[in-house]
N, C-alpha and C positions, 0 to 999 in steps of 0.2 A: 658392540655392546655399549650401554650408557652408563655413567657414573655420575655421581653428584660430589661436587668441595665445598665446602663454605669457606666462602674468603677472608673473614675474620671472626676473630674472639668475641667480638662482643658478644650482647644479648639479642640484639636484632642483627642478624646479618644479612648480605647480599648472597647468594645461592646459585653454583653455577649449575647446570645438567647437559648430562655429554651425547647429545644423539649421533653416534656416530657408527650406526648399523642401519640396516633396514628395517623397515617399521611395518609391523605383524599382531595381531590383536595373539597377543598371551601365548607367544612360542620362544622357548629357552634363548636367552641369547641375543632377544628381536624387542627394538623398542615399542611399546605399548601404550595408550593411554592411564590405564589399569598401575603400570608399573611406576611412571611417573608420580602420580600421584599420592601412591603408596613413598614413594620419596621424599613427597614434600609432608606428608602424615606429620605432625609434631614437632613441626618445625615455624619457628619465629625467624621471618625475614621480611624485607622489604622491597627486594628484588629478586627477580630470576634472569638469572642470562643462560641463554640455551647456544650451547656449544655445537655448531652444525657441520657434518661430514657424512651425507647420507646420499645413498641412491632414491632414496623415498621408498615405496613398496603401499602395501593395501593403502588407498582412498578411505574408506570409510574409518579405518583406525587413525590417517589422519587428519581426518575431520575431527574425529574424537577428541585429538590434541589441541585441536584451532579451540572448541568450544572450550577445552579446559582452561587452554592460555587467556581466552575471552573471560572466562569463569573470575580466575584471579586477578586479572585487570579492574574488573566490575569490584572486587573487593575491595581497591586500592593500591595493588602491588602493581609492580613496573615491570614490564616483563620486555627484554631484549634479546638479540638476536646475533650472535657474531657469527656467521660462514667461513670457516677455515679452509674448506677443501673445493668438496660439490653438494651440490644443493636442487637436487633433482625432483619429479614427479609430486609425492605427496607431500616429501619434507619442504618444497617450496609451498605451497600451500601453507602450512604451518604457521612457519616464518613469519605470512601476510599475520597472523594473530598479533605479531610485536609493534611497538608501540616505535621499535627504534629497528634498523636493522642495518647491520654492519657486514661488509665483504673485506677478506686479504686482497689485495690485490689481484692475487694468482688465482682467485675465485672463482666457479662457474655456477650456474644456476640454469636449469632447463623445464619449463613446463609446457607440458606435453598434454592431448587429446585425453579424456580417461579412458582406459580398456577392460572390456569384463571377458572373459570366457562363457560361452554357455551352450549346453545340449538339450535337448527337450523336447516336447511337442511343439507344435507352430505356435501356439498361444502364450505356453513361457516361452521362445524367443521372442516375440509380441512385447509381451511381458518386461520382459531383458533390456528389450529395445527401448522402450518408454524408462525404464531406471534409470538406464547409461544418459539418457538427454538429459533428464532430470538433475545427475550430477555432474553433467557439464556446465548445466547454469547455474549451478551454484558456485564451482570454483571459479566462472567467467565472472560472475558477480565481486566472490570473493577478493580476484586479482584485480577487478575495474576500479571497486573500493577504494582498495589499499595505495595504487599507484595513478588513479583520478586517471586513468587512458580510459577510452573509448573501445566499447565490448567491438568493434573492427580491432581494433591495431592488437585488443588480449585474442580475438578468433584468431587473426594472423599468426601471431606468437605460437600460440599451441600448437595447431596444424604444421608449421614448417618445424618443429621442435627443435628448434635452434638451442644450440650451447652457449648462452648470454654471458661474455666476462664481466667482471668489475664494475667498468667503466659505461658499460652499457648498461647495463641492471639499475647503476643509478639515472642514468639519464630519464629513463624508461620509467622512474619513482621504484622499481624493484628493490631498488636497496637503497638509504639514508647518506650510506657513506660507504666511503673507500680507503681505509687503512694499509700502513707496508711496516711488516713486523719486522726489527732488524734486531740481531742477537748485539749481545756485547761485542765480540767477534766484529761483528760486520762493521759495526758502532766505531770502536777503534780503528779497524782498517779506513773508513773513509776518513777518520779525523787524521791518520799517516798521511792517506793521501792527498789531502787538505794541505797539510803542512808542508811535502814537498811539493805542489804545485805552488804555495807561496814565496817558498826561499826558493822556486826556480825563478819566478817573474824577478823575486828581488835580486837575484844572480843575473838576469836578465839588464835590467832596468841598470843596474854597479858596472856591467861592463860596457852598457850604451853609454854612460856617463864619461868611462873610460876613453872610450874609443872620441868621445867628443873632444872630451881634453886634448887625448892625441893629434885630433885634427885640426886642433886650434894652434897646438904650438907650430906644428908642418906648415901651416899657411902664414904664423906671422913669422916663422924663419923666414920661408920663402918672399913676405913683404920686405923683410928686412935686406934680403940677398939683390931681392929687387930695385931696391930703394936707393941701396948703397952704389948701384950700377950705373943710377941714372945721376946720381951725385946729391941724393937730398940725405944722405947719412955720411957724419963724416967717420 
């Protein structure tokens, strides 16, 4: 299901929207371009940041999105992209429309071949057959676009529909950045940890210092023991 925040009071805000279902032209529950829209309806903002956790789902609905996000950008607005989860089939498509796009770490992104279904006489499979190319060259375009790779290395991508993390996504220009969200919780635990691995080096470090002293007085006893033996101490 998607939802929309505004992230502050003011008059112009920034706008986040939460694609976080599968995406379906106008079915209860299923992101739409239709619905989107109607979101931003009467709203004064300056940004949008689209909140992603999607399997993707219908192509053509999102294309509908690509052109909206394109739509608003051409007006002015900033339109961003942060990957939380998975970022699959059409919602990686999408995505390409941002101007900025962010992954978690823990992020994957997979784009894949398009697929139609179809039954019919030999002419609409004909038919079918000429569609389905048609919208493969658009999102191979699409994704050439976005991340300046060469329609080989986006043909490859697709076809072996490899689950791309983080780290590869951005290599690949898929993604801008790679962010690692850490709670307070986790915040404070490494700064604990932090601090004893410091007072252990300096517990470390006190007792070499120690131990040196020690061997300093043991050997000038021992000079002195020595010394006095051979007769230059009286």
């Amino acid at each position: 299901m998607y939802k929309m925040r505004i992230r502050n009071e003011s008059e112009v805000s920034d706008i986040e929207l939460y694609i976080d279902s599968s995406i379906e032209h106008d079915i209860e529950g299923y992101v739409s371009a239709r619905k989107l829209r109607e979101q931003l309806d009467g709203q004064v903002f300056n940004k949008v940041i689209l909140k992603v956790n999607s399997d993707g789902g219908d192509l053509l609905e999102g294309l509908a999105i690509y052109e909206f996000m394109k739509e608003l950008q051409a007006s002015g607005h900033e339109i961003e992209a942060i990957i939380t989860g998975i970022c699959s089939s059409s919602a990686s498509v999408i995505v390409m429309s941002c101007s900025k796009i962010t992954m978690n770490k823990n992020a994957y992104m997979m784009i894949h071949e398009p697929v139609i279904s179809l039954s019919g006489t030999s002419e609409e499979l004909l038919s079918g057959s000429e569609f389905l190319k048609d919208l493969r060259e658009k999102i191979i375009n699409i994704y050439s676009e976005r991340t300046q790779e060469s329609r080989d290395v986006i043909e490859s991508l697709m076809k072996k529909e490899l689950w791309l993390n983080a780290e590869t996504c951005k290599l690949l220009g898929l993604c801008d950045e790679v962010i690692a969200v850490e709670s307070a919780g986790t915040a404070a635990a490494e700064s604990q940890k932090e601090a004893r691995m410091r007072d252990s080096a300096e517990l470390r470090v006190s007792n070499n210092y120690r131990r040196v002293d020690q061997a300093k007085t043991v050997i000038e006893s021992m000079a002195r023991v020595i010394n006095r033996k051979r007769g230059y101490v009286k």
